[in-house]
N, C-alpha and C positions, 0 to 999 in steps of 0.2 A: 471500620467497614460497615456498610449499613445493608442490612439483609432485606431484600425486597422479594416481596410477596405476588405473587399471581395465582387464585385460585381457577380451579377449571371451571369449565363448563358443560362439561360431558363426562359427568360421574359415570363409574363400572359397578355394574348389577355385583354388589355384594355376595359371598361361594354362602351355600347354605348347605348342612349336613355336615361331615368329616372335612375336617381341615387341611389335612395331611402336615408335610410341614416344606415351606419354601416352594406352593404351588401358586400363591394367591397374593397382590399386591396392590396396595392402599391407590387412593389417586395423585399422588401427590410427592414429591421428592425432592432434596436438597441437592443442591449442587455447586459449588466454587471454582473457579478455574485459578491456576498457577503459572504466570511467564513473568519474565522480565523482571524475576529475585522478590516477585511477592504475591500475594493471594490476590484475588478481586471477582468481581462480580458472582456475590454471592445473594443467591435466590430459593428461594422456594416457589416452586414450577409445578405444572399439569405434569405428569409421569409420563415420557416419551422415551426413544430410542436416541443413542447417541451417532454421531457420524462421526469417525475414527479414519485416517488416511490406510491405504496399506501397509503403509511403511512406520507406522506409529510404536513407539520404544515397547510399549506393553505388548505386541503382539508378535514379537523376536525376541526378545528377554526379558520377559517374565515379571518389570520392575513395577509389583503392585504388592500394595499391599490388603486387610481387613478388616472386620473385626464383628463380634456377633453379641448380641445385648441384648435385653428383654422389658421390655413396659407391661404391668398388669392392670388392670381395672379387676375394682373388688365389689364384695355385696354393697357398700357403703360408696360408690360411686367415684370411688379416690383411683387417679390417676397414676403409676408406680414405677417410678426407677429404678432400678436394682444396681448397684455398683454401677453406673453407667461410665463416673469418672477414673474408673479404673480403668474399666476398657480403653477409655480415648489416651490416656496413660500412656497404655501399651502400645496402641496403635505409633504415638509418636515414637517409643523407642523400635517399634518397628520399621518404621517409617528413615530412621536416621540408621539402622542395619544399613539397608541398601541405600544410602544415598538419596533418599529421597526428603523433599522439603517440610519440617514441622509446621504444625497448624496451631490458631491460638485455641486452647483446648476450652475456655469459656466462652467464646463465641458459638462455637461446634456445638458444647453440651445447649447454649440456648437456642439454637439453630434447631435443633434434634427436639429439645422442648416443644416448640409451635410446630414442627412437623407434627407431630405427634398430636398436639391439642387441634389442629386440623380439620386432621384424620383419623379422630378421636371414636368417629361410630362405628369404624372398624373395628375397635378391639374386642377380641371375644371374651367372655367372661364367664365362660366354663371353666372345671377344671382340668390342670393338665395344659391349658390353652392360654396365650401369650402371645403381644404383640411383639414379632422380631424383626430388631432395629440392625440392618448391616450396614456400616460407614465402609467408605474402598477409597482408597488414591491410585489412579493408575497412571501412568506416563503415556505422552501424548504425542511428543515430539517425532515429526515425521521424517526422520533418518535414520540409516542401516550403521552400524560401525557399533559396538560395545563400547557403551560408555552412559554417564549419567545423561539421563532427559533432561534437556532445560523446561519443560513442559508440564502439566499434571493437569489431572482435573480430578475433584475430592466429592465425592456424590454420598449420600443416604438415602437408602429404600426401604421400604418397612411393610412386614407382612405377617397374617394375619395365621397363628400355626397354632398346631396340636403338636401332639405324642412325635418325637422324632424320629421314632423306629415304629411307630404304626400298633404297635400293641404294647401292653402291662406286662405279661411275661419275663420271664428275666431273660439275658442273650447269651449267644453263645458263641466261644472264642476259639479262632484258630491263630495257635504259634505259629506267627512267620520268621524260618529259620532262613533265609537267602534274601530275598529282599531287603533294604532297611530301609527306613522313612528319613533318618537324617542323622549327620556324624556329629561329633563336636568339635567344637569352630566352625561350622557351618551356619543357618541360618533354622536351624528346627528349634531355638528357645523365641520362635518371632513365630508373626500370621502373619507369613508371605506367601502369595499366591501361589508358587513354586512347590512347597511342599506337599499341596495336597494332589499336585499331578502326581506325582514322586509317591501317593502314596493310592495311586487308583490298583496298578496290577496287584497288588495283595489283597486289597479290598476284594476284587472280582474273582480271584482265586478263592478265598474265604466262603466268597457265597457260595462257588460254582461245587467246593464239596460239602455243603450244606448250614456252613456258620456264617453269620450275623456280622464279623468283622474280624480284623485280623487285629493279632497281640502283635506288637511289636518290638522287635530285640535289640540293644546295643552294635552298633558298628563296626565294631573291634572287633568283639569277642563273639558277639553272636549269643550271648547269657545272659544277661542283665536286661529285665524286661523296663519299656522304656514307656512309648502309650499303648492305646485301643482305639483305633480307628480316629475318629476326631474327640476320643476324650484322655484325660489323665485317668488311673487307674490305683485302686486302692486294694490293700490285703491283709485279711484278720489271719494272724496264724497264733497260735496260744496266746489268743485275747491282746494280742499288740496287731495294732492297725499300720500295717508299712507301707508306704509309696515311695516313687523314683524320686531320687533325691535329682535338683535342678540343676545341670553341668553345663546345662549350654545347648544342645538337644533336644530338652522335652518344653513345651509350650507352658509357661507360667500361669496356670489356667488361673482365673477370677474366682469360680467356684471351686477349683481344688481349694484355695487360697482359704475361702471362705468353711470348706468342711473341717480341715485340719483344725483352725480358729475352735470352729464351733467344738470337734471332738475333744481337746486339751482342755477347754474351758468347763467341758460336762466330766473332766476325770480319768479320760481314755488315754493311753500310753501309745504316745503317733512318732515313729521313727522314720522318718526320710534319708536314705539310705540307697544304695546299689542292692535291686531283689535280683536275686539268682534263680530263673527258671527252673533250678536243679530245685532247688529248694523249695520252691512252692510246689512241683511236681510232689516233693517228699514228703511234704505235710499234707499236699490229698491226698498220696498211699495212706497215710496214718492215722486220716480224720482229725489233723489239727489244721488243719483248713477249712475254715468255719465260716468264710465268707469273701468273695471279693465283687466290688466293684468300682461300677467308671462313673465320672463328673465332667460335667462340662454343661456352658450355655443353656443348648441345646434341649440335653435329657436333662439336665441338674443331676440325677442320682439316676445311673442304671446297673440292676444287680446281673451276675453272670452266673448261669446256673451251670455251666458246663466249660470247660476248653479241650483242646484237641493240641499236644506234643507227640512228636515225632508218632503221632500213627495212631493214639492212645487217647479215648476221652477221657476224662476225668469231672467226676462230678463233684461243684463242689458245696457241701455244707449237706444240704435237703435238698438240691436242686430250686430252692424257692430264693424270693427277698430275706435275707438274714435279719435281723433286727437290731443291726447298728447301719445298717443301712437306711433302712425303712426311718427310725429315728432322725439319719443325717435328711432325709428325703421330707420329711415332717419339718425338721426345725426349720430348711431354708426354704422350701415354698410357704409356711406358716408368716416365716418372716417379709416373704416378694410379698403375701397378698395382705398384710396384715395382721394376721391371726394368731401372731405371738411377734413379741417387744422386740425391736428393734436396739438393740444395746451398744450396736456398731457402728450405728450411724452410716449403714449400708442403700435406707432408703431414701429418695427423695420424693414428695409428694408433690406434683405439677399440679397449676392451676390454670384457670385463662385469666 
């Protein structure tokens, strides 16, 4: 399939000052359409609005999917992919969850490539700041009735972000014990669009009594802590680092994938496992709860200085960044921008 090019002609006044993050978006965007059992007309286009029928599959059930990825520019002017082919990975096995059509994943990654070298003057190159690349397949097929789209249209848009959560501080979690974000056998080990509706009333509850996002619990049992808002989440309890073991539920994140790697390889004892909120409640009575936090795209590494069970905050370690955090936070932005060795074969350096 041959990917054609249109550049605009009415660039946008580039954001100057704070970034925020997913306020601000390049000139420029990829796009494919899907009918009749195969991909086609794939471009790279002036960034506009799409025209969607009423009645189109995405906007009655849900059948889209995502995914979130990150390009850096460094002091040395190198252009930086960070696991990108993992995410598009994902995306297909998310993609075939629901029914929906696989894409050839190297055409995409070089699709995604010249997007990017483009729209290259966008990227910022501060730290902390990152060009973010969201690929989406949504169904397009314009009729009512539950069932597969014969339809799709497969877009990338890339924007230009800071700090996810707006400040350095560490955040702060409330137990969601009633709601749950996704069971198993469902569809919460995928980025389908679906679950982050599914996961808005917690969220807003979270803030409305003062935290930063909600923890998320098991569906059964209502014990077994599962994510943190849009990240996987991690727990120092007597110097053993625990997270959610992956059942089918929690989202195989790229950077969890990559901390655990890095922790095991530096010495650290990483047990993926079922955590029992009982239990980490028991090890901050104790002080052997020495540190937790979350991963993902997004933040890469956000420390949690507090959570809030049944009524009760809990603070945990010193309230600060722990320092096997700070470490996991060092190694893998070191490694997106350069600044220590690549041994994974995690990066890709684009050229034109």
């Amino acid at each position: 399939m041959e990917l054609k090019i249109t550049k605009t002609t009415n660039p946008k006044t580039k954001p100057e000052g704070a970034l925020g993050f997913g306020k601000y978006f390049t000139d420029h965007m990829f796009v494919m359409q899907y009918d009749n059992g195969q991909w086609h007309d794939a471009r790279i286009e002036p960034w506009r609005n799409f025209e969607l029928a009423p009645s189109a599959s995405i906007l009655h059930y849900a059948q889209g999917v995502f995914e979130g990825c990150k390009a850096f520019k460094n002091e040395k002017g190198e252009v930086r992919f960070f696991r990108l082919r993992d995410n598009l990975k994902r995306m297909n096995n998310s993609a075939d969850r629901i029914c929906m059509p696989e894409f050839d994943m190297d055409f995409v990654y070089n699709a995604i490539r010249e997007l990017v070298l483009i729209d290259e003057d966008w990227m910022p190159t501060a730290e902390n700041c990152a060009l973010y690349i969201r690929p989406s397949m949504i169904a397009t097929e314009p009729a009512l009735g539950v069932h597969a789209s014969v339809s799709y249209i497969f877009f990338v848009i890339l924007s230009p972000v800071g700090s996810y959560y707006g400040k350095t501080e560490p955040v702060n979690l409330f137990v969601e014990e009633n709601y749950v974000r996704a069971a198993v056998g469902g569809t919460g080990g995928h980025k389908v669009i679906g679950n982050y509706a599914a996961s808005l009333k917690a969220g807003e509850k979270a803030k409305a009594n003062g935290y930063d996002q909600a923890m998320w619990l098991d569906a059964k049992e209502h014990r077994f802590v599962e994510e943190v808002g849009a990240m996987n989440i991690f727990f120092v309890m007597d110097g053993v680092v625990y997270t959610p073991e992956l059942r089918g539920s929690i989202l195989p994140g790229i950077t969890r994938n990559s901390i655990i790697t890095l922790l095991k390889d530096r010495g650290y004892t990483v047990n993926e496992t079922q955590v029992d909120i009982y239990d980490v409640r028991d090890a901050a009575k104790e002080g052997r709860l020495t540190e937790v936090f979350g991963s993902g795209t997004a933040a890469v590494v956000s420390p949690v200085g507090k959570f809030c069970f049944q009524g009760v905050d809990y603070t945990v370690g010193n309230g600060k960044m722990g320092p096997i955090a700070k470490e996991m936070y060092d190694e893998v932005c070191g490694i997106q921008r350069g600044r220590k060795a690549d041994s994974y074969g995690w990066v890709d350096i684009i050229k034109k």
